[in-house]
C-alpha positions as CSV (number, residue, x, y, z in Angstrom):
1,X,105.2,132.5,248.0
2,X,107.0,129.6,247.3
3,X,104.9,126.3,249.0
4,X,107.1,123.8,247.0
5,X,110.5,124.1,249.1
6,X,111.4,121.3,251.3
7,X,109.2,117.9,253.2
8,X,105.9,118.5,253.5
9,X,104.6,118.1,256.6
10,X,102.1,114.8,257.5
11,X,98.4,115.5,257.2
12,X,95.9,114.5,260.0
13,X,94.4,111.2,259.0
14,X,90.4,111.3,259.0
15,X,90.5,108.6,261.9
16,X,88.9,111.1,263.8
17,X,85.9,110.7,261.8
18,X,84.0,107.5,262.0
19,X,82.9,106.3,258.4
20,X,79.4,106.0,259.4
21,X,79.3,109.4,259.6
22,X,81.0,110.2,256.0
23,X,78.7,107.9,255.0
24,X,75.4,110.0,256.4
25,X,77.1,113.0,255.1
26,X,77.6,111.5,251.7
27,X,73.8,110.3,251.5
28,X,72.5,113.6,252.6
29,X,74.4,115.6,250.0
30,X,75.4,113.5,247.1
31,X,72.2,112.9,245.5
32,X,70.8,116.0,245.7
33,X,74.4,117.7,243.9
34,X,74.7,114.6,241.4
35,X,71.2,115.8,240.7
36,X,72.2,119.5,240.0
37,X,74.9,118.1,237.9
38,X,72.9,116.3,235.6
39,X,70.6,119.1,235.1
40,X,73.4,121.6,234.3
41,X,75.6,119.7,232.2
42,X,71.7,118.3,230.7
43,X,71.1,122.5,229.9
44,X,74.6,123.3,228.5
45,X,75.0,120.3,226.3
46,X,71.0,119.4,224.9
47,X,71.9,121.9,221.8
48,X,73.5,118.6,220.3
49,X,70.3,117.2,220.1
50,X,68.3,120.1,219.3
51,X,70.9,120.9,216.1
52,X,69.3,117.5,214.7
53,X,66.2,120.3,213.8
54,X,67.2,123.5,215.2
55,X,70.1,123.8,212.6
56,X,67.6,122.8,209.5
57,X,64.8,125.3,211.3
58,X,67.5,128.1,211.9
59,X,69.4,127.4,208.4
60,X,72.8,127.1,210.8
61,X,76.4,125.7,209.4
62,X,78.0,123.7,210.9
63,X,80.5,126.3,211.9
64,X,77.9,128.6,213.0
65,X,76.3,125.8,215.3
66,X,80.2,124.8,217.0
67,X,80.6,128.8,217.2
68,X,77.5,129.1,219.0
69,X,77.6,125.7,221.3
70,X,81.7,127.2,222.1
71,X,80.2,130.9,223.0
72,X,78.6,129.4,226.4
73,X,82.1,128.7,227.8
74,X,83.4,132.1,226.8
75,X,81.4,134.4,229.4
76,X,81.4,130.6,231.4
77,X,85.3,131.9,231.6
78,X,85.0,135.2,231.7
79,X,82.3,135.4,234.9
80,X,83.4,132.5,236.8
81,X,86.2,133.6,238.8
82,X,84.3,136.7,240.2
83,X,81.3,134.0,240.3
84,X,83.5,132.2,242.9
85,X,84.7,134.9,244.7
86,X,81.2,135.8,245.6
87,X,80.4,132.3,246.6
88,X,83.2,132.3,249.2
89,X,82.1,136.0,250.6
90,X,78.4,135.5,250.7
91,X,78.3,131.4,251.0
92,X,78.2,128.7,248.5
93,X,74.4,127.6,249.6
94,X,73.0,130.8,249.1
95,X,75.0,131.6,245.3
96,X,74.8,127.9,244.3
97,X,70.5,128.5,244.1
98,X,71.5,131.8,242.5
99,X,73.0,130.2,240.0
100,X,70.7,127.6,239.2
101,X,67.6,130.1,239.3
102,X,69.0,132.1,236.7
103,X,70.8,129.0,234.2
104,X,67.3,127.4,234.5
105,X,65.6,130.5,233.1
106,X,68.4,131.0,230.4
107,X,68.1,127.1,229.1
108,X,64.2,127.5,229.1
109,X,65.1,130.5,227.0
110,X,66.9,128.9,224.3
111,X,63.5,127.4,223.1
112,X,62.7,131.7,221.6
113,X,65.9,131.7,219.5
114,X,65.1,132.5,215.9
115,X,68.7,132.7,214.1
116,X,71.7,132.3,214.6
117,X,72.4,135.8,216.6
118,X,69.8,135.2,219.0
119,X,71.5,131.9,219.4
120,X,74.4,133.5,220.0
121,X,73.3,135.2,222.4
122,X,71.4,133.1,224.4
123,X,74.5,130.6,225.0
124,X,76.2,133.6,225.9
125,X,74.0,134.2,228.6
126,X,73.0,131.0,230.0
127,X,77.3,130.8,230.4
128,X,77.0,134.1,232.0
129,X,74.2,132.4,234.1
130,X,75.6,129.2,234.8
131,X,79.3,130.4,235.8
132,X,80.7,129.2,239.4
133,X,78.7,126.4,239.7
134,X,81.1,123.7,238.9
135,X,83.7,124.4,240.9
136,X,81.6,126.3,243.3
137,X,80.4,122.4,244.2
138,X,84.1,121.7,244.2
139,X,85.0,124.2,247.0
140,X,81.6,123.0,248.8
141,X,82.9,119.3,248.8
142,X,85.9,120.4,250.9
143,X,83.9,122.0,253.5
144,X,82.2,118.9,254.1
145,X,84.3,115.7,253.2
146,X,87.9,114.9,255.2
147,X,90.8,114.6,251.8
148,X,91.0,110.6,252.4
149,X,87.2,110.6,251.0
150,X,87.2,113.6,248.3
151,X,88.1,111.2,245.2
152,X,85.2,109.4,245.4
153,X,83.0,112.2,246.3
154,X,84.1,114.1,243.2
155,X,83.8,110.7,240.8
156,X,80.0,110.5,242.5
157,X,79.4,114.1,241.5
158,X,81.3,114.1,238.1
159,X,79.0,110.9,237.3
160,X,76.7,113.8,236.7
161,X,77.9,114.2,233.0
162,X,78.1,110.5,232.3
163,X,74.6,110.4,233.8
164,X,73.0,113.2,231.7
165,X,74.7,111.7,228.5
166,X,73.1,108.0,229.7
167,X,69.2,109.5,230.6
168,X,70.0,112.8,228.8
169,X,70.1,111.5,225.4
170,X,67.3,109.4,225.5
171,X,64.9,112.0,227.1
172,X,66.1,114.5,224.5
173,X,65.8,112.3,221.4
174,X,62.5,111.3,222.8
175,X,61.7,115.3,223.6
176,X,62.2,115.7,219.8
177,X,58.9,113.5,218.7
178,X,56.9,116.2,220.9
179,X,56.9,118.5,217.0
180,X,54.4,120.2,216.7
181,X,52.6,120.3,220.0
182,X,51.1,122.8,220.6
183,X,52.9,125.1,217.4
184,X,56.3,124.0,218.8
185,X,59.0,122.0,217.1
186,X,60.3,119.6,218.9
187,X,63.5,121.6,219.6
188,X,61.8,124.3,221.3
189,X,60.2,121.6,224.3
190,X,63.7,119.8,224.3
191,X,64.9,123.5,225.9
192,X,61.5,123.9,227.7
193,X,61.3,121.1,229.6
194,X,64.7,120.5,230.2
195,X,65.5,123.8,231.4
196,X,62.2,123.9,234.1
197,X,64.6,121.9,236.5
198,X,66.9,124.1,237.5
199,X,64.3,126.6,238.0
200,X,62.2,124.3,240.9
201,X,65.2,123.0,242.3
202,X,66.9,126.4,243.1
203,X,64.6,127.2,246.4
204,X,64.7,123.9,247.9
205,X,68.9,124.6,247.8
206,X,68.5,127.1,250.5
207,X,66.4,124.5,252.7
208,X,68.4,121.7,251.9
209,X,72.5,122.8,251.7
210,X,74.3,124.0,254.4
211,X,77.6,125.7,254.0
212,X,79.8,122.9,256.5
213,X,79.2,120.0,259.7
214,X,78.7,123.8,261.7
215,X,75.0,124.5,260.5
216,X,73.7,120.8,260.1
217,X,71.4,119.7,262.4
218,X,70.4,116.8,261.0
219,X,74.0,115.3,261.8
220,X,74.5,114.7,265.8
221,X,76.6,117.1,267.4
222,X,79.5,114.8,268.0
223,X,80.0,113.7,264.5
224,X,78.9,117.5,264.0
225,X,82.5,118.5,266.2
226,X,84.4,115.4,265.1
227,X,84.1,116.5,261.0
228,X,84.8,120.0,261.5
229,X,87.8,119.1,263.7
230,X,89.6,116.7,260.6
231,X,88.5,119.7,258.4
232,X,90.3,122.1,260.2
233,X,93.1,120.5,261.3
234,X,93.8,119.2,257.5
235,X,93.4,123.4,256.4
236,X,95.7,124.0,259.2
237,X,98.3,121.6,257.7
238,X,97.7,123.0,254.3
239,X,99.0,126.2,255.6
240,X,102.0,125.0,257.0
241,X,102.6,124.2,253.4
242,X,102.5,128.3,252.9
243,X,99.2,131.0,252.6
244,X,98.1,131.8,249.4
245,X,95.8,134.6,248.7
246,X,93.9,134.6,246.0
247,X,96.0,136.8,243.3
248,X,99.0,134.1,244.3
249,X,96.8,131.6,243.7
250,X,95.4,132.4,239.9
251,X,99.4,133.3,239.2
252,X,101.0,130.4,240.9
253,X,102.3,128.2,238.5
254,X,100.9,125.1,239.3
255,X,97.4,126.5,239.0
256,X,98.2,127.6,235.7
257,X,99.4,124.2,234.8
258,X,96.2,122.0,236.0
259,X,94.6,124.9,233.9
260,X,96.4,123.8,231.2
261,X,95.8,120.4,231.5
262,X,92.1,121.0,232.2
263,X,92.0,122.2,228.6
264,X,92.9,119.6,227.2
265,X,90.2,117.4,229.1
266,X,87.7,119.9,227.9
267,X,88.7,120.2,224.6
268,X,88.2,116.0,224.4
269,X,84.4,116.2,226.3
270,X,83.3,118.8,224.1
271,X,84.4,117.4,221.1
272,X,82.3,113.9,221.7
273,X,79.3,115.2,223.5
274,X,78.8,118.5,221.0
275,X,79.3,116.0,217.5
276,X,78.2,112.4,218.4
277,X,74.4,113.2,217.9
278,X,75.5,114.2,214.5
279,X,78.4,112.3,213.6
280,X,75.6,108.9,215.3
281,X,72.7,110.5,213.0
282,X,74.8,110.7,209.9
283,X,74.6,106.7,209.9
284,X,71.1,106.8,208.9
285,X,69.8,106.4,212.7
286,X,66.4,108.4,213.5
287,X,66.4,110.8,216.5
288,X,65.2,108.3,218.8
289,X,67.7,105.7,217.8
290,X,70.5,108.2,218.2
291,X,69.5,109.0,221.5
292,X,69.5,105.6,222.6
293,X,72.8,105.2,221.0
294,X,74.3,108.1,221.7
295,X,73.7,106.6,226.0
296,X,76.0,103.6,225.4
297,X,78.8,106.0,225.9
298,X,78.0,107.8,229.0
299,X,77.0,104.0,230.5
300,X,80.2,102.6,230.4
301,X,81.8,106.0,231.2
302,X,79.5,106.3,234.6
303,X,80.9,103.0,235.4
304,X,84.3,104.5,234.8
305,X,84.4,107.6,236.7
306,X,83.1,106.0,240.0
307,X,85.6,103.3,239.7
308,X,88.6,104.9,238.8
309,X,87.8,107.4,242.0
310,X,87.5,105.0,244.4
311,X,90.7,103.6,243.2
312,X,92.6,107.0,243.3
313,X,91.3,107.3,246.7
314,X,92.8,103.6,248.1
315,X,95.9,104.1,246.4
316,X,96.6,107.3,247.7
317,X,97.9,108.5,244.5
318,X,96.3,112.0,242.0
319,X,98.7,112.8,239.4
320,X,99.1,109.1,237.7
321,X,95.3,108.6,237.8
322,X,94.4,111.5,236.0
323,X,97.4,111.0,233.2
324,X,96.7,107.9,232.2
325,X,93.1,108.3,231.9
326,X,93.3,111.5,230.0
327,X,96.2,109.6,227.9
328,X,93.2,106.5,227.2
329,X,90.8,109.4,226.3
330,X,93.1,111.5,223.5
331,X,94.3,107.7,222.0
332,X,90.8,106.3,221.6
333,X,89.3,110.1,220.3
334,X,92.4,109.4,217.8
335,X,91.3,106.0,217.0
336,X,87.5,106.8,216.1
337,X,88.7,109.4,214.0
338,X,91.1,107.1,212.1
339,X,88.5,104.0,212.1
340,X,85.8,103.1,209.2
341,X,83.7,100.9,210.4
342,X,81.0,102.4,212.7
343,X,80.8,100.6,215.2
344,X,84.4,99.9,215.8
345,X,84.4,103.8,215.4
346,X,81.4,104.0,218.6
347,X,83.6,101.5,220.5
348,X,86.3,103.9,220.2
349,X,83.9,107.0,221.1
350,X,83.2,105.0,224.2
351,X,86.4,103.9,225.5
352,X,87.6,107.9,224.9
353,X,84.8,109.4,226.7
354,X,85.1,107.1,229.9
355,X,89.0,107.9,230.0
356,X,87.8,111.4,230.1
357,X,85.2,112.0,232.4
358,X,87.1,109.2,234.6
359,X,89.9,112.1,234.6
360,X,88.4,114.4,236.6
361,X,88.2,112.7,240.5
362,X,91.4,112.3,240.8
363,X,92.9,115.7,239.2
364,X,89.9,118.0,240.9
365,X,91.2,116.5,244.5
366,X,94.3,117.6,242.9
367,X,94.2,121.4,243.9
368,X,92.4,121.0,247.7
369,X,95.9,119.4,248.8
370,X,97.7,123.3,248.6
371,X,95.0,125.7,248.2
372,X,93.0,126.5,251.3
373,X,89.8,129.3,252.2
374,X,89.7,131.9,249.3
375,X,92.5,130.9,247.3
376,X,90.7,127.2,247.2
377,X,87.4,128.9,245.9
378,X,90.0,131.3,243.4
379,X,92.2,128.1,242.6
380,X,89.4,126.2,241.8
381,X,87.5,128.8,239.6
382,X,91.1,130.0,238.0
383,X,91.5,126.2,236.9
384,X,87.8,125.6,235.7
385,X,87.3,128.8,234.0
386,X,90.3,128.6,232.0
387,X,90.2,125.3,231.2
388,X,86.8,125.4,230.0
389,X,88.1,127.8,227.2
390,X,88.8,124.7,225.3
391,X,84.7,124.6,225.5
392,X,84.5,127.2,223.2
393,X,87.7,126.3,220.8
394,X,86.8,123.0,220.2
395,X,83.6,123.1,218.9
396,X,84.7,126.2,217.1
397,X,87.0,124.3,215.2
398,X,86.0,121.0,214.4
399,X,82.7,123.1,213.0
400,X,84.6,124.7,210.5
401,X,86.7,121.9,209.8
402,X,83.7,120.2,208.9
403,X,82.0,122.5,206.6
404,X,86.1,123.1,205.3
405,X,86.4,119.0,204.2
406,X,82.9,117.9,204.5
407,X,84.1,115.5,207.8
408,X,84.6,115.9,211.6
409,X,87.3,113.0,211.5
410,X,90.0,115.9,211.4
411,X,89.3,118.2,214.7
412,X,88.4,114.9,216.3
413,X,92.1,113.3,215.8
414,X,94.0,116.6,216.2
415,X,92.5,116.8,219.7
416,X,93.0,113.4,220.8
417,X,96.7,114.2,219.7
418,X,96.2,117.6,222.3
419,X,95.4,115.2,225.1
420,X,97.7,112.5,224.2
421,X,100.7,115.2,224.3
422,X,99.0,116.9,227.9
423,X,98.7,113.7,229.5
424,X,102.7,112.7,229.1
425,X,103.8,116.6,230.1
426,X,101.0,116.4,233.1
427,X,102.6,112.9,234.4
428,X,106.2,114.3,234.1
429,X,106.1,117.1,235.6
430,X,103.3,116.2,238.4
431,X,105.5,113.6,239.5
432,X,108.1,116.6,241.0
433,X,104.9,117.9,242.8
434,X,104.2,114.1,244.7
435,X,106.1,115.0,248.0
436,X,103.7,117.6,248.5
437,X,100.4,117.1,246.6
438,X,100.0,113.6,247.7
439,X,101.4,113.8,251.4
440,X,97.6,114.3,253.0
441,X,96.4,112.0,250.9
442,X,98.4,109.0,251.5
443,X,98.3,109.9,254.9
444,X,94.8,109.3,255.2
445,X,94.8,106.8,252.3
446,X,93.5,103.8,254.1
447,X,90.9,105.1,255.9
């Protein structure tokens, strides 16, 4: 049905919740998820550092390497809806461990390739594997965190990829120098040890998560009955807004356009962190250098995303956020493909990847303001999984564009062009969506 018609009524402020305990609530969880984060976005994106002598090992092309890298968010798309769905029936806690157990045996995995089919198809399965986690988390932060709070929340988790690229890339291009230990190239520990993780921290999940304020008995009971009574009163305005059911969810149109605009965002992540190890190593740098350089990046961008969420949250205000800082990301992308000089060109890398990752708090607390119980998991799946297509296309193409002119400058500007283009539309037509989106954020906005 049509939720868009008409004044949207005032969401509950979270004054019933006293900031001490979103603040216990926020320790408890945060580090343990930002943790998880790291690890998978760590597990899906260490091939760029492995390519530095996997490709060599394997005899890859470039376009075979940005094929394979892509393939992980095909069956990520494909299995992450149903993924989701699952989660909601059968809880997040319990699927979220699933999950992890079976990525971390996948990653680990990825150390037995031996050409580029088995390559194929391990990123294949560890997509398989690792589908509904992401947003899974997302749908978990909403059982736990009032809407006045969720910004933040989701720039602390998202600081998970700037993270993995700023301790990630170091430990990777130092996990390289292991060659040779016993009869394994250094490629083959990177996945090893990398991918071990996952594996240890999918048990202590079940001990440690709890699927909502209900089942936590390390919070006392009155902030216990205080949380879950914000939580449910803000659902409960949500529906006034109109019930969606899952299949009106994925077809509603807005879904489809933060899908859309999710793309894009995807398309500009992937096409720095899949490339810079590569485009950073063809300046003469040796694998350890290019690790430590390649971490310059995701510093400033950690900086970034926590930030720029906090701000969305005091300002009360999604759609602007998110446009501008996917707009900063396309135009700098654009600039480092446009730029000689390489460090002007890593400047511009820099600047484009914080405007990207800084994206995503305030456009994922975008969809909790009109989608509630399944349709929230659904929404929130239907947006990731087909947004992360641009996973699979962009490395796809600026692969072959590179073995087709011998340079990645070309698939790096036409996607900061993509973004540039998103951003403008996203801003334009968000703005129609304020009256409702934003109505139980601002509500709650100085809390």
């Amino acid at each position: 049905m049509d939720t868009q018609q008409g004044t949207a009524p005032r969401a509950p402020s979270a004054v019933g919740v006293a900031p001490e305990t979103v603040r216990r609530v926020a320790m408890r969880l945060m580090p343990f998820l930002l943790l998880c984060y790291f690890i998978s976005f760590l597990d899906r994106q260490n091939v760029a550092f492995a390519a530095l002598q996997m490709n060599k090992d394997l005899a890859l092309t470039a376009s075979e390497y940005g094929f394979g890298a892509g393939l992980f968010f095909l069956t990520y798309c494909v299995f992450e809806v149903p993924s989701n769905l699952i989660l909601f029936r059968f809880g997040a806690t319990r699927w979220i461990a699933r999950i992890m157990l079976t990525w971390g045996l996948c990653a680990a995995g990825m150390a037995f390739i031996v050409g580029p089919y088995s390559y194929y198809a391990m990123r294949l399965a560890l997509g398989a594997a690792e589908a509904g986690f992401f947003p899974g988390v997302l749908f978990f932060l909403t059982l736990w965190f009032p809407s006045s709070y969720r910004g933040r929340m989701l720039g602390v988790f998202m600081a998970g990829v700037a993270i993995s690229g700023a301790i990630g890339a170091p430990l990777s291009g130092y996990l390289l120098s292991f060659d040779g230990l016993l009869g394994l190239r250094g490629w083959q520990w990177l996945f090893l040890l990398e991918g071990a993780p996952a594996i240890v921290l999918a048990p202590i999940c079940l001990i440690y998560l709890q699927d909502g304020p209900a089942h936590a008995n390390w919070l006392p009971q009155a902030e216990r009955e205080a949380l879950a009574g914000t939580l449910a009163a803000e659902k409960r305005e949500r529906d006034k807004l109109g019930s969606y059911s899952f299949a009106q969810a994925i077809r509603n149109p807005r879904v489809l356009f933060l899908a859309l605009t999710y793309f894009s965002n995807v398309c500009l992540l992937n096409a720095i962190l899949f490339f810079l190890p590569l485009i950073l190593k063809g300046f003469g740098l040796s694998n350890t250098q290019t690790g430590l350089v390649a971490a310059i990046p995701s510093l400033v961008a950690l900086v970034a995303v926590l930030a720029w969420g906090r701000h969305s949250d005091r300002s009360g205000e999604r759609n602007g956020h998110a446009a501008l800082a996917l707009a900063v990301g396309g135009l700098a992308l654009l600039a480092s493909a446009v730029l000689i000089d390489p460090t002007a060109r890593i400047v511009a890398v820099t600047i484009s990847l914080a405007g990207t990752i800084a994206f995503t708090p305030p456009f994922w607390a975008i969809p909790a303001s009109f989608l509630s119980g399944s349709a929230s998991a659904g929404g929130y799946a239907a947006i990731s999984s087909l947004g992360v297509i641009g996973g699979f296309i962009a490395p796809s193409i600026i692969g072959y564009l590179k073995d087709l002119t011998g340079d990645f400058r070309y698939g790096l500007g036409a996607f900061g062009v993509l973004a540039v283009i998103v951003a403008i539309v996203f801003y334009s037509v968000g703005r129609k969506y304020e009256g409702t989106a934003q109505a139980p954020v601002r509500a709650a906005a100085s809390h």
